[in-house]
N, C-alpha and C positions, 0 to 999 in steps of 0.2 A: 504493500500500500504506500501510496508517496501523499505522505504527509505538507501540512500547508506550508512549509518551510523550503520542498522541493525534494525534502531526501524521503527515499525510501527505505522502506521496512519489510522484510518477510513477516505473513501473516502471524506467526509464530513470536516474531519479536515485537508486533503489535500488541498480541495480547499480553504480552510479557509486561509489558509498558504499561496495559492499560489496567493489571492487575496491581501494580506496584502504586498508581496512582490513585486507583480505589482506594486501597488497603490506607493512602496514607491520606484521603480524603474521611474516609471512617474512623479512624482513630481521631483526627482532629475534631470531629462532629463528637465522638463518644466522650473525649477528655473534656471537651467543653460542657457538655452536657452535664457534668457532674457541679459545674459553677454558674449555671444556666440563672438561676435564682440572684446570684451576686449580680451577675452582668446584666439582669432586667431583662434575660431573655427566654421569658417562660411565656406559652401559648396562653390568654384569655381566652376563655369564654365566648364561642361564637355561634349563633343558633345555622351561621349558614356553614360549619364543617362539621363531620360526623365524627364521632372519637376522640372530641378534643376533651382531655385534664389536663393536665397542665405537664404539658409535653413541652421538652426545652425547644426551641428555636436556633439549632447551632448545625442545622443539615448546611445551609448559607454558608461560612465560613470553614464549615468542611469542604463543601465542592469547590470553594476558592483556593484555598491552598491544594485539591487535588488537581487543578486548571493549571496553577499555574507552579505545579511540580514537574511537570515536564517543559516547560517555557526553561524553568532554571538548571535545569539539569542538560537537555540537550541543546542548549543556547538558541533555542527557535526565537524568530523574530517577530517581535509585535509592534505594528506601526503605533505612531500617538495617539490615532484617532481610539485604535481598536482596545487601548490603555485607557483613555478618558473614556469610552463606551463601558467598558469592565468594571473600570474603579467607579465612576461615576454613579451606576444605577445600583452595583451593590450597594455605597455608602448612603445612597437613598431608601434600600429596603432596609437596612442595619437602623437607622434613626428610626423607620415607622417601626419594626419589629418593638425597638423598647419604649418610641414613646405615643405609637397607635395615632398616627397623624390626621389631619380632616382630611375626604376628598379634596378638597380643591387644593390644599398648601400642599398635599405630597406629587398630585399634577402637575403644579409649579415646580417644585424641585426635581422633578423626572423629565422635564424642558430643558436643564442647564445641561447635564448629558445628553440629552438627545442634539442637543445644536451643536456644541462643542465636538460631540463625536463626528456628524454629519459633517461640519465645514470643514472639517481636518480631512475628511473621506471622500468626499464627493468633488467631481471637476466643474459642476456651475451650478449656478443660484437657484437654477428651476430642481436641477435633480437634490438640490440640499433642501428644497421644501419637501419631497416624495421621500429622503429619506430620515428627516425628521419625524413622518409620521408612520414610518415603518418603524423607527424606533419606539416609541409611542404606545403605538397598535402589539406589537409583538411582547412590549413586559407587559402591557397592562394583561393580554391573552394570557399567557404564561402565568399570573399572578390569579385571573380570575379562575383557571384550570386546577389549583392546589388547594381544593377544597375536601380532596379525602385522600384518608391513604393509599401512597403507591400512584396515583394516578397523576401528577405531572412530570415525575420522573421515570412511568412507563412510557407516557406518549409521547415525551422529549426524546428517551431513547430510541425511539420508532423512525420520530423522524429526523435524527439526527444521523441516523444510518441509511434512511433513504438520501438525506443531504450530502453525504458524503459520497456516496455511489453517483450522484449526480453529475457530476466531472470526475476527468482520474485522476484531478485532485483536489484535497478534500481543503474546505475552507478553514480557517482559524475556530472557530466557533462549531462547527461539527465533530472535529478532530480533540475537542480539549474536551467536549460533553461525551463524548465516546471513551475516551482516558476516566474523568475522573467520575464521573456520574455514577456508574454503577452500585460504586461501594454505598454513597448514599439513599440507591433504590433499596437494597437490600437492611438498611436499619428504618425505612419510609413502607418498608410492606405492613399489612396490618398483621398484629394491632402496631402500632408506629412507635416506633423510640428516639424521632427524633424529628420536628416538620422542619423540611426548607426555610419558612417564614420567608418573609418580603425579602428580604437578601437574597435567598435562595432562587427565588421566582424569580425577582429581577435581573438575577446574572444570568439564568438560563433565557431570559428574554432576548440579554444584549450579545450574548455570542450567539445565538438564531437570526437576531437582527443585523451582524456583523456580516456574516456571509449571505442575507440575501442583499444587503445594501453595497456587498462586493459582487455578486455574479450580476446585480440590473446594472450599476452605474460604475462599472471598471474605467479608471482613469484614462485606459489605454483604447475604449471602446466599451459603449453600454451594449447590454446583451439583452437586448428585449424580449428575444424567445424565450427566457427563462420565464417570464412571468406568469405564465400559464401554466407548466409545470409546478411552480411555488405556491399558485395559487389551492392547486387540487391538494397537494405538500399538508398546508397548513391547514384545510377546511374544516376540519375538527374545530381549533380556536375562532376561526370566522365565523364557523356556525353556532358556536356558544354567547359570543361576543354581541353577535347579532340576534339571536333569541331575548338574552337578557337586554339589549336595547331598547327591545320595541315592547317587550313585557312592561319593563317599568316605564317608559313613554309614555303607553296606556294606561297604565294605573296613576301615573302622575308621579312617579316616586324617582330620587336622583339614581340617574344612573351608575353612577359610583361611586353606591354607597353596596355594603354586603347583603345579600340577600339568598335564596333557596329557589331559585329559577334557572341553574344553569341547567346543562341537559344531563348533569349525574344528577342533580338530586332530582329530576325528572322521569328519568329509568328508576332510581329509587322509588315515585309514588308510584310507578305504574307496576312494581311488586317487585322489583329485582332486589336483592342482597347489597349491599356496598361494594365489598368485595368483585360481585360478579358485575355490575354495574362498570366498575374502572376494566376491570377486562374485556367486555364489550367494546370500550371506549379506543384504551389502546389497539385491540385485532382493527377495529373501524379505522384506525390511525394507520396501522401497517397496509391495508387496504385501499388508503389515498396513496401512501407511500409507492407503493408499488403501480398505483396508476402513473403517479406524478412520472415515474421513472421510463414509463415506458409511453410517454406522450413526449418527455424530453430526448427519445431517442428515435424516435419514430418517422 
């Protein structure tokens, strides 16, 4: 596999890579977990996730240091932009995690990475509005997806694996969520020992939003045809995003604010399990994935 750096890997030493990266994204998440309480980073209370007591908040700062354990180890390269994208939306979901911010102040402050990443990334002014709101659009999805166990760090892996098969090679942001993610599905299975919290979501948003704002608006030449494949890619998040838009529209309620209308707690009323509900969700993810793949080769 030739990684976003340009070097390649035998399959074998992929997963080598990518177990060492789990491993050291899990422990961080675990160790923390046990200070979770000092650092203000315990789950409240929320009628719109299932399973919640007070579960630490430290999967976020595990999958970061599992991200960017192979950045410092194998000396891969990460531009500015893709750095103020990274840092940026994490230390966004880090502040709401401990201090539960309003709608609209944590939009604002999910603006200053989004522009900052965009104009360092993008080659003119029209394509840095489109990918402001890709940035936008993809944590906020990403954020509103992590509302049960297991399920945003199944369907990221989904399609972080069809993103990466997408070209023969894989972007910055598929490549790092394929290294370190794992370890964190595996302590986020139910019943969960540990949620992503806003950190967690957030980062998986901005390295999603990384490579598709690097395969539409490549410096060297925008690549339009991708957006139709990305489009079918992500239709999970589009289609949640958009359900709960026009739900609360209709009832009159802010749109982001938390609520029990995405399409899991929806397969929940219509009788399914939790558990079986996120699996539904993810195979339906692998199911876009696998179209997006073969619309973009076709």
């Amino acid at each position: 596999m030739r990684i976003f750096s340009g070097r390649d890997l035998a399959a074998g030493e992929f997963v080598l890579l990518a177990g060492g990266c789990s491993l050291v994204a899990a422990l961080m998440a675990s160790l923390l977990a046990g200070r979770a309480g000092k650092l203000g980073l315990v789950s409240r209370h929320r009628r719109e996730r299932f399973g919640v007591g007070r579960v630490p908040l430290t999967g976020g700062p595990g999958l970061l240091l599992g991200v960017l354990a192979p950045v410092a180890a194998l000396g891969l390269p990460l531009e500015a932009g893709q750095w103020a994208g990274l840092g940026g939306f994490f230390l966004v979901g880090l502040v709401d995690d401990r201090r539960e911010l309003r709608p609209a102040g944590k939009f604002l402050l999910q603006g200053v990475p989004a522009c900052v990443a965009s104009w360092l990334l993008v080659p003119s002014p029209v394509a840095f509005g489109f990918a402001v709101l890709l940035f936008l659009f993809l944590v906020n999805a990403c954020n509103y997806l992590d509302n049960m166990d297991g399920l945003l760090p199944g369907v990221a892996l989904a399609q972080a694996t069809a993103l990466a098969l997408l070209e023969a090679r894989a972007g910055a942001g598929a490549t790092l969520l394929l290294l370190g993610l794992p370890g964190i599905l595996l302590l986020n299975l139910p019943p969960a020992r540990v949620f992503l919290g806003d950190s967690g979501s957030h980062l998986v948003g901005a390295l999603f939003a990384l490579d598709v704002v690097g395969l539409l608006f490549d410096p060297r030449g925008a690549r339009l045809h991708f957006a139709l494949p990305l489009a079918v890619l992500f239709a999970l998040p589009l289609a949640d995003v958009a359900t709960v838009t026009v739900s609360r529209l209709r009832r009159r309620r802010p749109v982001f604010r938390g609520g029990t209308d995405h399409l899991s707690h929806r397969l929940v009323r219509l009788g399914f399990p939790p558990p079986r509900a996120v699996l539904l969700l993810v195979l339906g993810t692998v199911v876009c994935g696998v179209a997006a793949l073969l619309l973009a080769h076709a």
